[in-house]
C-alpha beads as a LAMMPS data file, in Angstrom:
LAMMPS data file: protein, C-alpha beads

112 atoms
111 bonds

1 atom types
1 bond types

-500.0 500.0 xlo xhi
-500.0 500.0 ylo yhi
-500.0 500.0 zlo zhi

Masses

1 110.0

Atoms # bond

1 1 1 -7.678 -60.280 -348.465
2 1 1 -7.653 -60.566 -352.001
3 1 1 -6.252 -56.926 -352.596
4 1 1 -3.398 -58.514 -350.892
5 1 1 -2.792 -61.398 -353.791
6 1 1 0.543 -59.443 -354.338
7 1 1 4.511 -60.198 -353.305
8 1 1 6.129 -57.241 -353.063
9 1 1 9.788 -57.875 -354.226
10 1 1 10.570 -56.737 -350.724
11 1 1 9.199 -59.753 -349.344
12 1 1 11.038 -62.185 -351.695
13 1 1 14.032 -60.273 -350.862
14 1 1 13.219 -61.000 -347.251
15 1 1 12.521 -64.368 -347.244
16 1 1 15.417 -65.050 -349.121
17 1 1 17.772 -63.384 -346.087
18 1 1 15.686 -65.718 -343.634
19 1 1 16.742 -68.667 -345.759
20 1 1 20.373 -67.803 -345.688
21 1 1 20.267 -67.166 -342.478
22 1 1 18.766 -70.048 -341.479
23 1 1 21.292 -72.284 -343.291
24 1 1 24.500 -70.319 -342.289
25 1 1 23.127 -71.190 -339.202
26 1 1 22.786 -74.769 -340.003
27 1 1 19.023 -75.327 -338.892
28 1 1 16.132 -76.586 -341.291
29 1 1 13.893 -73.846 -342.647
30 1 1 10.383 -75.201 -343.140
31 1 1 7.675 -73.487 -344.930
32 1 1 3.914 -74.017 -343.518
33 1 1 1.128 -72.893 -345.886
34 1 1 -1.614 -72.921 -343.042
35 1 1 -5.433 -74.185 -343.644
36 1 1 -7.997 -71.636 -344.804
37 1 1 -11.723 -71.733 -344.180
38 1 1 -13.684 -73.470 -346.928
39 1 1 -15.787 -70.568 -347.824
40 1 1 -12.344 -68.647 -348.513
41 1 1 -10.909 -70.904 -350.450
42 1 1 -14.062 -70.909 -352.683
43 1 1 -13.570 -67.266 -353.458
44 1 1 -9.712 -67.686 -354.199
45 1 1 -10.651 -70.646 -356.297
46 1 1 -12.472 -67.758 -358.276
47 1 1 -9.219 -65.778 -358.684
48 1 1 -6.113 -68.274 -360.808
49 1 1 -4.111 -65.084 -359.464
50 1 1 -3.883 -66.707 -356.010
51 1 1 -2.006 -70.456 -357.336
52 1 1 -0.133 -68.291 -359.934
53 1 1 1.131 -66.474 -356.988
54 1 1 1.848 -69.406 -354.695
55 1 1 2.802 -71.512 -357.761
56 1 1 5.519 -68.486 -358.278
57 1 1 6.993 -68.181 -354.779
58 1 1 7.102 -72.329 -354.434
59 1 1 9.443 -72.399 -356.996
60 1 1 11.716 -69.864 -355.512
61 1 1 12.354 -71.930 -352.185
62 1 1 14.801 -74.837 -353.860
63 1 1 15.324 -78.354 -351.547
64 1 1 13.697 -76.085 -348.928
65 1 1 10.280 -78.391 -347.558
66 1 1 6.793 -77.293 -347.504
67 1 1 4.142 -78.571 -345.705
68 1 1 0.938 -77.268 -347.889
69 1 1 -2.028 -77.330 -345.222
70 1 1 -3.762 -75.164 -347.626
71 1 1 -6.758 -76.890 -347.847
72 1 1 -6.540 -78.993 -344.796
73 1 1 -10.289 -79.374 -343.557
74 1 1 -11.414 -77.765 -340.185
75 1 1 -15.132 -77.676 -339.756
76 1 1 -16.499 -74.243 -339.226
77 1 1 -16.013 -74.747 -335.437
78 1 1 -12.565 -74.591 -335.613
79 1 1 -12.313 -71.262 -336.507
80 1 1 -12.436 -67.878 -334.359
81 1 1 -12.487 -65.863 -337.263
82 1 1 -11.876 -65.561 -341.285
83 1 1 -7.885 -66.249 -340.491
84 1 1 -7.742 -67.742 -336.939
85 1 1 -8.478 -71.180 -335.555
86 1 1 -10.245 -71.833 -332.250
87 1 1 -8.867 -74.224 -329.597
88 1 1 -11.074 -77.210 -331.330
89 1 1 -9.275 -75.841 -334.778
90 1 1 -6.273 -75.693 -333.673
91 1 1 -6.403 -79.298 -331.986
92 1 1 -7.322 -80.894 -335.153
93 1 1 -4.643 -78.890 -337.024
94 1 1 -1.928 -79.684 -334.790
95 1 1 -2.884 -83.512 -334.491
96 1 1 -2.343 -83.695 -339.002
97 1 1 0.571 -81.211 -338.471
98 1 1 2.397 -83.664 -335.733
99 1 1 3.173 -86.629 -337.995
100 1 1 4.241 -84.541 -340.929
101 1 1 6.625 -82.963 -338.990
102 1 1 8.455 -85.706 -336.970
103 1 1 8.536 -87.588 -340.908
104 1 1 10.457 -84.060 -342.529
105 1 1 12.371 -84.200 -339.385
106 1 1 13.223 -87.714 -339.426
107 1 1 13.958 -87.576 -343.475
108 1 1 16.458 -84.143 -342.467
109 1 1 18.319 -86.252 -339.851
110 1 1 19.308 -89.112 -342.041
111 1 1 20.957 -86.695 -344.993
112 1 1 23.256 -85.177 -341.952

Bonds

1 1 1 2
2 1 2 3
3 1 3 4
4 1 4 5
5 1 5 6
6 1 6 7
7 1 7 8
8 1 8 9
9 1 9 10
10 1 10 11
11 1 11 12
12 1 12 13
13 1 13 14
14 1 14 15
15 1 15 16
16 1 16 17
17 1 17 18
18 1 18 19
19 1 19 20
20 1 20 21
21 1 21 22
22 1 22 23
23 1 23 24
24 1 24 25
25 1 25 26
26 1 26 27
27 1 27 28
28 1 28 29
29 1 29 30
30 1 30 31
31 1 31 32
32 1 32 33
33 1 33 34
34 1 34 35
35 1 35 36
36 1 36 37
37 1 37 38
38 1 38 39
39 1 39 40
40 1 40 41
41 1 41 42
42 1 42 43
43 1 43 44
44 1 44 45
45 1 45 46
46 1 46 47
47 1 47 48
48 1 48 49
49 1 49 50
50 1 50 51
51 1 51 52
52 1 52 53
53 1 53 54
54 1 54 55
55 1 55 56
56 1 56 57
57 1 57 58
58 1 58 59
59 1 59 60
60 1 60 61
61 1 61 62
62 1 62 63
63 1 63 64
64 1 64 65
65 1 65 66
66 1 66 67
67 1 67 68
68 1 68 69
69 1 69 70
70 1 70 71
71 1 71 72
72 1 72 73
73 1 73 74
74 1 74 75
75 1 75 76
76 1 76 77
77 1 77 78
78 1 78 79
79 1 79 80
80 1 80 81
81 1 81 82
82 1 82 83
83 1 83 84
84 1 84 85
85 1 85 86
86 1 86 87
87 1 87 88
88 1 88 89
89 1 89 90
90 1 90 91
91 1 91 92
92 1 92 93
93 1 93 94
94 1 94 95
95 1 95 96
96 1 96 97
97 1 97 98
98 1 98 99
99 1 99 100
100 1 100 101
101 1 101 102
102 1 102 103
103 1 103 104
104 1 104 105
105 1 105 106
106 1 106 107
107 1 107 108
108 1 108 109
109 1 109 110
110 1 110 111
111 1 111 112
């Protein structure tokens, strides 16, 4: 993974025609940075190149909301592999995720 600490200028490119398609279409773009396993995250905590990187594209994305589940714990039964979560993962995840979500939504609503 860490070859890939990298956006291409393609990808900015593209994320910026997602975003203006999004709000030409008048729906709410929300960015999720997902959870990643604790023994990850202590090898990127090695490398400043990976919050330069995310520092960098989080200031590209304006009034647009982000819900940073970077380091969101799941034990090390919640996980299928180095990048996927199991069911009891995904359950836990989902459960933090719910009330963020129905807050941003909530928060959108009432500047309509």
């Amino acid at each position: 993974h860490l070859k890939n600490l990298t956006f291409e200028p393609t990808e900015l490119t593209w994320f910026n025609e997602l975003k203006a398609m999004v709000i030409e279409d008048g729906r709410t773009l929300v960015l999720l940075r997902p959870p990643h396993r604790e023994d990850y995250l202590e090898i990127l905590d090695e490398h400043p190149l990976c919050n330069q990187l995310w520092a960098a594209f989080a200031s590209t994305v304006g009034t647009i909301p982000i819900i940073d589940s970077f380091r969101h714990p799941i034990p090390p039964e919640g996980w299928n592999d180095m990048d996927h979560l199991s069911e009891i993962g995904a359950t836990i995840f989902t459960k933090s995720l719910e009330p963020k979500l129905i807050e941003l939504m909530r928060v959108v609503r009432s500047s309509w």
